[in-house]
C-alpha positions, 0 to 999 in steps of 0.5 A, a space after each residue: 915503378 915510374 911516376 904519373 909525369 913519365 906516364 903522362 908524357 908517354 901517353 902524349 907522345 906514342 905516336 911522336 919521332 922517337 929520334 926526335 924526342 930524344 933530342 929535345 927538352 922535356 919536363 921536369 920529373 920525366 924518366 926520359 930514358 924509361 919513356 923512351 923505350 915505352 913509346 918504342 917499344 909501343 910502335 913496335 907492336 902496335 901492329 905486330 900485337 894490337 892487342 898489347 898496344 890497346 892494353 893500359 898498362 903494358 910495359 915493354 922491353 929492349 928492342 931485341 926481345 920485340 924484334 923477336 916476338 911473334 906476331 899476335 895472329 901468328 900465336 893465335 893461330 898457333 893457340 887454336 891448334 893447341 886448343 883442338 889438339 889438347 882441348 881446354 883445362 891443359 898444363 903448359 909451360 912456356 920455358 924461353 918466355 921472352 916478350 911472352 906473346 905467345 905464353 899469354 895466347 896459348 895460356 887462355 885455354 890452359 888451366 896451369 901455365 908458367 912462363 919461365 925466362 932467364 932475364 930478370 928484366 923479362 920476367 919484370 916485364 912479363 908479371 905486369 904485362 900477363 897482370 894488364 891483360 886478365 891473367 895475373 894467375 900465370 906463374 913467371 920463373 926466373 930461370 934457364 930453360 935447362 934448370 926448369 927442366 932439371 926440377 920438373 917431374 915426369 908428367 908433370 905438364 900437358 905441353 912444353 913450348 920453347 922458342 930457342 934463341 937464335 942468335 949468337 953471342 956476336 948478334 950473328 943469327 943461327 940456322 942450326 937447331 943445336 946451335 940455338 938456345 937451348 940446345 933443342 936436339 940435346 933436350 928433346 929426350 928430358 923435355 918428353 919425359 916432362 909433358 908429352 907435347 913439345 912446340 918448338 918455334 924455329 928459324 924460316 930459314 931452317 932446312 926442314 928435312 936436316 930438323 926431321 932427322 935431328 928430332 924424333 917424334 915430330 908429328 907436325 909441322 908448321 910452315 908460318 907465313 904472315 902477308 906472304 913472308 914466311 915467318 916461322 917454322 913451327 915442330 910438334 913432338 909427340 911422346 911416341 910417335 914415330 910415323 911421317 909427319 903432317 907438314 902444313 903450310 899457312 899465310 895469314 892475311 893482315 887482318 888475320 885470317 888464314 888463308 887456304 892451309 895446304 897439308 900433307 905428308 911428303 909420301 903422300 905429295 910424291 905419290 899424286 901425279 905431277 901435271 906440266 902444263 903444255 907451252 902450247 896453252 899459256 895463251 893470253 887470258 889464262 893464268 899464272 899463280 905464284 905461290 906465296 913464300 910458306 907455301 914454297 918452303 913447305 915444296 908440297 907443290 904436287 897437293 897445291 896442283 892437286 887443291 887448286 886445279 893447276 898445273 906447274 910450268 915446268 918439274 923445277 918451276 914452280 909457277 902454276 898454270 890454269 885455263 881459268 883463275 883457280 878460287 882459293 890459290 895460296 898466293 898471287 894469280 896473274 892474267 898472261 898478256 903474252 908470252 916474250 921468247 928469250 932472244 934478242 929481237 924478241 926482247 927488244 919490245 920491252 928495252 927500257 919499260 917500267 915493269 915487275 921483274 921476278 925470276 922462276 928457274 932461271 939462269 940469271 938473277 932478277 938484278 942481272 936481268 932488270 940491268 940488262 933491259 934497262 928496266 924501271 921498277 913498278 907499274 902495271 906489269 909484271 914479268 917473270 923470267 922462267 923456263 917452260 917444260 920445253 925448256 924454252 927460257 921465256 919472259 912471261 908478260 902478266 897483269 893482274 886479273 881484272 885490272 886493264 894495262 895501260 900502253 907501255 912507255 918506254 923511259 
């Protein structure tokens, strides 16, 4: 417990330079470094999890364990699918707890969930946080992932949800599912025979067809973008499953709303067509959508052309191209100004302006390129090296829709 002064003192200082206070005096009576890691750790969240950053009453841990967390609307999003898969009133355990974040948003539709984790301090952490936000009732164990599961009976919970620790002893990250702890792949037989419903949250960086062969009975998959970065990748397993599974790509925008999600099995994508846009029809006036980074990494890029009414640039580039601007495109939409060959005097015309750069199936890298034309980063216009399906390598000159670019200055 800490006294009335250190929480006085972090309520007067949320918002101050950490750096700085730790340099400075402070009162009599103030457990500096307890105050420190408060208002730290509220920064850190303030954003990621409003909701915890409004609470009274919130105590936060090392840095580590809230670099870790997930995101408020991400766990939210996640909550909302349990709750129309298993509905209201389900047993869940939560056996990797860390910040608790996402125990705590799947835990409102359950009627009995645990919340297990191996670090005491957690778990400290966990009881006064889940008591701060209306649900003293959940149950905090301190334990291994692996001793909680050795002392449950079979069927004893409705859902498992696990969020193995994916770095090494050394800090360095891990890819692997079997490098990660627990050790997922080693569980997965134990963790059915318990609940016949296991999430598992794993890296963005995973190679989603080397997980689908190490785990049976996946029946979802969840690729997790947040303001277009991908920030998870999400299995369900089910206890019998043995058909393809559902892959299923989302962003969700800084206010938490989802965008347009995009879902399909990968039989089911491969069998739509694969329409190519003709170079002849990238004229100024169309447009140019890129698809954000979940949406890439789910590569279900036949369903997207299908949803959207575009159609991609090339088999291996993946931009899309379309006559109008597509409504509801998982990503940015560009109007083309033009369309540069890739050759020396064409090139000439953009030496040293101030633009976007990006590279889509293309030999060099968007660094390579931006030293070669001298160009200044930002501005207006936005250029995507690529290759058309005449495999000609040109430079697509775009601007956003709706806004007017003004004449190009040289440096």
């Amino acid at each position: 417990m800490t006294n009335n002064l250190t929480e006085q003192f972090i309520r007067n200082n949320l918002t101050a330079d950490v750096r700085t206070l730790a340099l400075s005096s402070h009162p009599d009576g103030v457990d500096m470094q307890y105050a420190l890691t408060q208002i730290s750790g509220w920064q850190a969240v303030r954003l990621k999890v409003p909701l915890w950053a409004a609470a009274e009453g919130i105590v936060y841990p090392r840095h580590l364990s809230l670099e870790q967390c997930t995101s408020q609307y991400i766990a939210q999003y996640k909550a909302s699918f349990i709750e129309s898969l298993l509905g209201s009133g389900f047993k869940m355990a939560d056996i990797t707890g860390g910040m608790g974040v996402d125990c705590y948003f799947i835990s409102r539709s359950a009627s009995q969930v645990y919340y297990n984790e191996k670090s005491a301090g957690l778990c400290d952490c966990a009881r006064a946080n889940f008591k701060a936000l209306g649900r003293p009732e959940i149950m905090v164990n301190c334990s291994s992932a692996e001793d909680f599961i050795a002392r449950q009976q079979p069927d004893s919970l409705n859902l498992i949800y696990l969020d193995p620790a994916r770095r090494g002893d050394t800090g360095r990250k891990l890819i692997s599912i079997s490098d990660c702890q627990p050790d997922t792949v080693a569980l997965q037989d134990d963790l059915l025979h318990i609940a016949p419903n296991v999430m598992v949250k794993l890296s963005p960086m995973l190679d989603v067809s080397k997980a689908l062969t190490e785990l049976h009975n996946v029946s979802h998959v969840f690729i997790i973008g947040l303001e277009g970065e991908c920030k998870e990748i999400t299995l369900l397993l089910q206890r019998g499953f043995n058909a393809e599974p559902i892959i299923t790509a989302v962003d969700i925008k800084s206010d938490g709303t989802p965008e347009s999600a995009v879902s399909s099995a990968k039989s089911a994508d491969n069998a739509l067509p694969l329409p190519i846009a003709d170079p002849a029809g990238l004229e100024p006036g169309t447009f140019i959508s890129e698809p954000s980074a979940p949406y890439m990494t789910s590569a279900l890029f036949r369903t997207i052309a299908a949803q959207t009414g575009t159609a991609l640039l090339h088999p291996d580039t993946h931009l899309f191209w379309s006559k109008t601007e597509p409504a509801r495109f998982p990503g940015r939409t560009f109007m083309i100004e033009g369309v540069i060959p890739f050759d020396k005097k064409s090139l000439a015309s953009i030496i040293k302006t101030q633009a976007n750069l990006s590279v889509r199936n293309f030999p060099e890298s968007a660094p390579q390129l931006q030293r070669r034309l001298k160009l200044r980063d930002g501005g207006y216009r936005y250029l995507i090296a690529t290759t058309l399906a005449d495999s000609r390598r040109v430079l697509l000159d775009l601007c956003k829709p709706n806004i007017k670019q003004p004449d190009l200055q040289t440096i």
